[in-house]
C-alpha positions as CSV (number, residue, x, y, z in Angstrom):
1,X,-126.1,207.8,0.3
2,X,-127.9,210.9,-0.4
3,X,-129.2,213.2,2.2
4,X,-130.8,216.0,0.8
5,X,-128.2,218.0,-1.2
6,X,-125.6,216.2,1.0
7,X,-123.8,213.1,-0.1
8,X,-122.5,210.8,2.9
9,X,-119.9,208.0,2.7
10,X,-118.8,206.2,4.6
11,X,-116.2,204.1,3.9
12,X,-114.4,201.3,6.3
13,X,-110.7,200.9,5.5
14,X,-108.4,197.8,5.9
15,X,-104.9,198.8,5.9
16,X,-105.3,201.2,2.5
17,X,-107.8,199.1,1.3
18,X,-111.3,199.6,1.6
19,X,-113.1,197.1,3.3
20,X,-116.5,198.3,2.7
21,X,-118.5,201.3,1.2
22,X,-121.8,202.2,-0.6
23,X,-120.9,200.2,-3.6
24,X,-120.1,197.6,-1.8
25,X,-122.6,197.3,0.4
26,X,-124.8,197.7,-2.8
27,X,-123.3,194.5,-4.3
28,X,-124.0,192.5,-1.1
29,X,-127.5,193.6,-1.7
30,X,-128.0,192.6,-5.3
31,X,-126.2,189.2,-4.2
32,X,-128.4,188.4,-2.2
33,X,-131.2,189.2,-4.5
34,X,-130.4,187.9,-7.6
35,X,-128.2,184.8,-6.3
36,X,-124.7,185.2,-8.4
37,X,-121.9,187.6,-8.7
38,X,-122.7,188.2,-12.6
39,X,-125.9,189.0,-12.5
40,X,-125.4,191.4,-9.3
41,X,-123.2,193.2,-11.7
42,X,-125.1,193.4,-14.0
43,X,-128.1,194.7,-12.0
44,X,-125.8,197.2,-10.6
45,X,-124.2,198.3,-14.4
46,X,-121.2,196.8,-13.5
47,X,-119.4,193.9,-15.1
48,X,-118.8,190.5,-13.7
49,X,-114.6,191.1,-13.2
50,X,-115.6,194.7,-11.1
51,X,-118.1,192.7,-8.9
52,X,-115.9,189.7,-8.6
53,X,-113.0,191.9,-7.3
54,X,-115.2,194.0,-5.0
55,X,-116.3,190.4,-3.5
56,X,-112.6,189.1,-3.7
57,X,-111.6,192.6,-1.8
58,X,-114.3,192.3,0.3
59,X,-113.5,188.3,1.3
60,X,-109.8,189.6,2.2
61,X,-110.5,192.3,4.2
62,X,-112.7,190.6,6.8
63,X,-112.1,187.9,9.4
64,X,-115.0,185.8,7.9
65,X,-115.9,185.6,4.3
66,X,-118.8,187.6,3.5
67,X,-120.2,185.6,0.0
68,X,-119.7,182.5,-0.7
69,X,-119.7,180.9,-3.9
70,X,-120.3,177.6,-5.7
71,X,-119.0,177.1,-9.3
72,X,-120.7,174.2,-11.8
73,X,-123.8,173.3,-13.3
74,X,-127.1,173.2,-11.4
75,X,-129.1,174.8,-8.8
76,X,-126.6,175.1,-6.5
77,X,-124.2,177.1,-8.7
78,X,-123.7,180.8,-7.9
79,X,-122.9,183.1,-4.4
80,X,-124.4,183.8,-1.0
81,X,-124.1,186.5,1.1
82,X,-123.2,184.5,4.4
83,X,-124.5,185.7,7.6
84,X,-121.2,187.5,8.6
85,X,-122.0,189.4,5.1
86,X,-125.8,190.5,6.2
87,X,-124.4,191.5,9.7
88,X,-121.5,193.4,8.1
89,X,-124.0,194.7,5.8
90,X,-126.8,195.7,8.3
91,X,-124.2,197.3,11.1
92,X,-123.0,199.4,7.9
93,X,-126.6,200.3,6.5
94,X,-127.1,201.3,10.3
95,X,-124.3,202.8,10.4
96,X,-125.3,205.2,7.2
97,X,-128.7,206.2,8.8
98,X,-127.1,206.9,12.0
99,X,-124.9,209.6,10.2
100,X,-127.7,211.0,8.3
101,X,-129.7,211.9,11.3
102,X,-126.6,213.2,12.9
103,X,-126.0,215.8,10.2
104,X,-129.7,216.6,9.8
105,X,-129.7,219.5,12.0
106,X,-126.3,220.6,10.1
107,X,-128.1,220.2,6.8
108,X,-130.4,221.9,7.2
109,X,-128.6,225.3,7.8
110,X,-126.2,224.5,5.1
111,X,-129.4,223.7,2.7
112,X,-130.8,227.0,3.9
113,X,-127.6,228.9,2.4
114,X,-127.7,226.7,-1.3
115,X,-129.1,228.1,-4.3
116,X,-131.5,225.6,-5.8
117,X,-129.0,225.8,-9.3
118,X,-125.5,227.3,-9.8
119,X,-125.0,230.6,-11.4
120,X,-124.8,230.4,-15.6
């Protein structure tokens, strides 16, 4: 996440792993708007294997899954972010905003000090 000319990000490890991050909590996102792994990739520029890891990593790293999937033909085909996903999701979105406004204050001095372009 981008704060000004700060980037935040926050990641959540497990073991060495990381559980969750901006990219991931992006893909959880796109799941749940487009309905399948592949086309969440593909919305995010990513192909289908990166997503599917990221999901797979994702799935391992926390107590509960967070997407499901279905495989086969027919409307019911594709993935789900489950409701441990969107409250993973939203204490980690919360979690981003509450940093930002912590290092608002910060920023601002820091932004005070930045030239607007580096020197040639």
């Amino acid at each position: 996440m981008r704060v000004g000319s700060l980037k935040l990000k926050a990641q959540l490890f497990c073991g060495d792993e990381p559980a969750m991050g901006p990219g991931k909590a992006d893909l959880l996102d796109a799941i749940t708007a487009h309905g399948s792994i592949s086309a969440a990739g593909r919305a995010l520029g990513m192909s289908y294997r990166r997503a599917w890891l990221l999901v797979d990593s994702m799935n391992r790293c926390f107590r509960d899954r967070l997407v499901e999937t279905t495989a086969g033909g027919g409307q019911a085909r594709g993935a789900r972010v489950t409701g441990a996903g969107q409250d993973v999701l939203h204490r980690y979105r919360a979690l981003e905003a509450r940093l930002a406004d912590v290092v608002e204050e910060d920023l601002k001095g820091l932004e005070a000090k930045l030239r607007s372009v580096p020197l040639p």
